[in-house]
Residue frames as qw, qx, qy, qz and C-alpha x, y, z in Angstrom:
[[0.168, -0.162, -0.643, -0.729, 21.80, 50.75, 91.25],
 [0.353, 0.219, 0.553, -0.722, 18.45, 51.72, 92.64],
 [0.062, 0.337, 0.926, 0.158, 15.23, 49.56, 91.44],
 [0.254, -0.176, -0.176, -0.935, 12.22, 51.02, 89.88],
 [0.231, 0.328, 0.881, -0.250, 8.88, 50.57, 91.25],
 [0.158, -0.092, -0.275, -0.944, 6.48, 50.93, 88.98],
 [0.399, 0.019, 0.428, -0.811, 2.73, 51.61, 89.93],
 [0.486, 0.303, 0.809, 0.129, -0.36, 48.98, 88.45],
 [0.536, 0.721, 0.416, -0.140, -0.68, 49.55, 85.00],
 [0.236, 0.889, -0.382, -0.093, 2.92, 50.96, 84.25],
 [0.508, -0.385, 0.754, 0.160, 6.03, 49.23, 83.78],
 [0.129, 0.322, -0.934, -0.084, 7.11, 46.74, 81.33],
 [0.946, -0.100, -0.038, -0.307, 5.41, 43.45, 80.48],
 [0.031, 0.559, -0.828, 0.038, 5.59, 40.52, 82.10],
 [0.738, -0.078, -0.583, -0.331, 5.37, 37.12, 81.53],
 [0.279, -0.304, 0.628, -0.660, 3.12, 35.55, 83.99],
 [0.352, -0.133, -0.867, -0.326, 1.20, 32.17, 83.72],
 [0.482, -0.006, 0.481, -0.733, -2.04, 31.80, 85.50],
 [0.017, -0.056, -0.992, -0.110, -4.57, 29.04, 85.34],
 [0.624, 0.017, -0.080, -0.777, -8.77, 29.60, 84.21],
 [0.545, 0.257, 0.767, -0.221, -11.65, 27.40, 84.77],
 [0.234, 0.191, 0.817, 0.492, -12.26, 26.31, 80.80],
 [0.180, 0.842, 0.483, 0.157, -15.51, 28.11, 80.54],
 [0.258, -0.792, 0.020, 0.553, -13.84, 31.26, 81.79],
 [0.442, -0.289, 0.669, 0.524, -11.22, 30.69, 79.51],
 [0.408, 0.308, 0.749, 0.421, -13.22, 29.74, 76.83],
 [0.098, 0.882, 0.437, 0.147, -15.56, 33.01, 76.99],
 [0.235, -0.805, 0.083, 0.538, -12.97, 35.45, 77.60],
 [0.290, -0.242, 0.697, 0.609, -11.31, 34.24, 74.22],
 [0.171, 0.631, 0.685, 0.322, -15.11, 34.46, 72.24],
 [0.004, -0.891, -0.396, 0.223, -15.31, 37.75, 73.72],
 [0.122, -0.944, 0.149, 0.270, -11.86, 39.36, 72.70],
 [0.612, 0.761, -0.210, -0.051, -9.91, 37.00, 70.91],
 [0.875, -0.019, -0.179, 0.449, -6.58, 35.36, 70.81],
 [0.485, 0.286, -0.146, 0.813, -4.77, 38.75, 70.16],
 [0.408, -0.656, 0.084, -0.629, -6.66, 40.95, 72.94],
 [0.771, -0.339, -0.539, 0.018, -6.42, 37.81, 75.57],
 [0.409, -0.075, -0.466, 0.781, -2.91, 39.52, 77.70],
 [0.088, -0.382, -0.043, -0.919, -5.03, 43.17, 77.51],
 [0.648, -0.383, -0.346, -0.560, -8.05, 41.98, 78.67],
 [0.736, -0.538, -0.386, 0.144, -6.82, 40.11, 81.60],
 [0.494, 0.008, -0.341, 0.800, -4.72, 42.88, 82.65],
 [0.223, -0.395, -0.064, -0.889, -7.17, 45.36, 82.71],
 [0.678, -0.491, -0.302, -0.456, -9.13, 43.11, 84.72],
 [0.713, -0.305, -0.358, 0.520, -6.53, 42.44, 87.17],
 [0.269, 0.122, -0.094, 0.951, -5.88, 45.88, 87.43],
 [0.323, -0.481, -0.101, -0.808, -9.17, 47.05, 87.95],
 [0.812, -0.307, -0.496, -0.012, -9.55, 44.11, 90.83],
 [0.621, -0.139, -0.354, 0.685, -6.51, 45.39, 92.47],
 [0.025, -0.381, 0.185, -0.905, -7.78, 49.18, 92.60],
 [0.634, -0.486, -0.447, -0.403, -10.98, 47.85, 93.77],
 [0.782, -0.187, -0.424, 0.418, -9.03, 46.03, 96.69],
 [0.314, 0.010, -0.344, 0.885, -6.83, 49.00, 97.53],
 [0.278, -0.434, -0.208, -0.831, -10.11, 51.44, 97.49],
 [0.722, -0.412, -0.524, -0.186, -11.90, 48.92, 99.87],
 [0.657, -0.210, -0.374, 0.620, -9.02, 48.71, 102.09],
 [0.038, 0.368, 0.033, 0.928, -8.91, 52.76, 102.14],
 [0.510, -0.474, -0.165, -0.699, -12.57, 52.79, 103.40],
 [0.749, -0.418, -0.482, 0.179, -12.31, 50.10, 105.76],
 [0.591, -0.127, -0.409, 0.684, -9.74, 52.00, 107.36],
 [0.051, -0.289, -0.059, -0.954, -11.60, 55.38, 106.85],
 [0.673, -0.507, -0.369, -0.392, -14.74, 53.74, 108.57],
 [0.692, -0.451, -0.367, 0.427, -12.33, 52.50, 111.94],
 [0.412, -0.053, -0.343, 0.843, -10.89, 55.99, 112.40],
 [0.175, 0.016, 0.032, -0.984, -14.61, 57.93, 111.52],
 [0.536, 0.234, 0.595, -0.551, -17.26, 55.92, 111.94],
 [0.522, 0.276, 0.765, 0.259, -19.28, 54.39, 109.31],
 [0.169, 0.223, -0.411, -0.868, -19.84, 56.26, 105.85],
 [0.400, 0.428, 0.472, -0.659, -22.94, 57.02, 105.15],
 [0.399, 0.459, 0.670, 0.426, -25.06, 55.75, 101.78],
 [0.376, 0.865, 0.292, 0.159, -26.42, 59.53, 101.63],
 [0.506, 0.524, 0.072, 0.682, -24.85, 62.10, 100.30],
 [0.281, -0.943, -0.130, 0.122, -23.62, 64.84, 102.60],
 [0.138, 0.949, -0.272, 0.072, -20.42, 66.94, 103.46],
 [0.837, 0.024, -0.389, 0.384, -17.15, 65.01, 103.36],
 [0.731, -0.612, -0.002, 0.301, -15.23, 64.26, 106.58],
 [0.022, 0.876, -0.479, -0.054, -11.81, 65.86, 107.28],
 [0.289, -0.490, 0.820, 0.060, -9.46, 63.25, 106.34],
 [0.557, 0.290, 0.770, -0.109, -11.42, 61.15, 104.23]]
């Protein structure tokens, strides 16, 4: 039987406990609510984790091509 993998943001929930600092907590639950509380911290774990991979991308795109420039010009081959 071969296991799915599924990608961030697909798949099945799951239950997953996690622990907030009380204000956090408390203002995530004025902003959205008891019944928004899973959404809302998945989306933000999910958008944390593209961040991450995106970062990791460029780091490595900066060690094989030099640093990437703030202006705007012609993208690099491979990049």
């Amino acid at each position: 039987m071969s296991e799915i993998s599924h990608g961030i943001g697909e798949g099945p929930a799951t239950r997953f406990s996690v622990l907030l600092p009380e204000g956090t907590a408390r203002a995530v639950r004025e902003r959205v609510g008891k019944r928004q509380l899973s959404a809302f911290i998945a989306e933000a774990v999910e958008r944390e984790l593209r961040g991450r991979i995106l970062d990791e991308y460029l780091a490595d795109c900066e060690q094989r091509n030099g640093s990437v420039s703030l202006e705007v010009s012609e993208p690099r081959q491979g990049c």
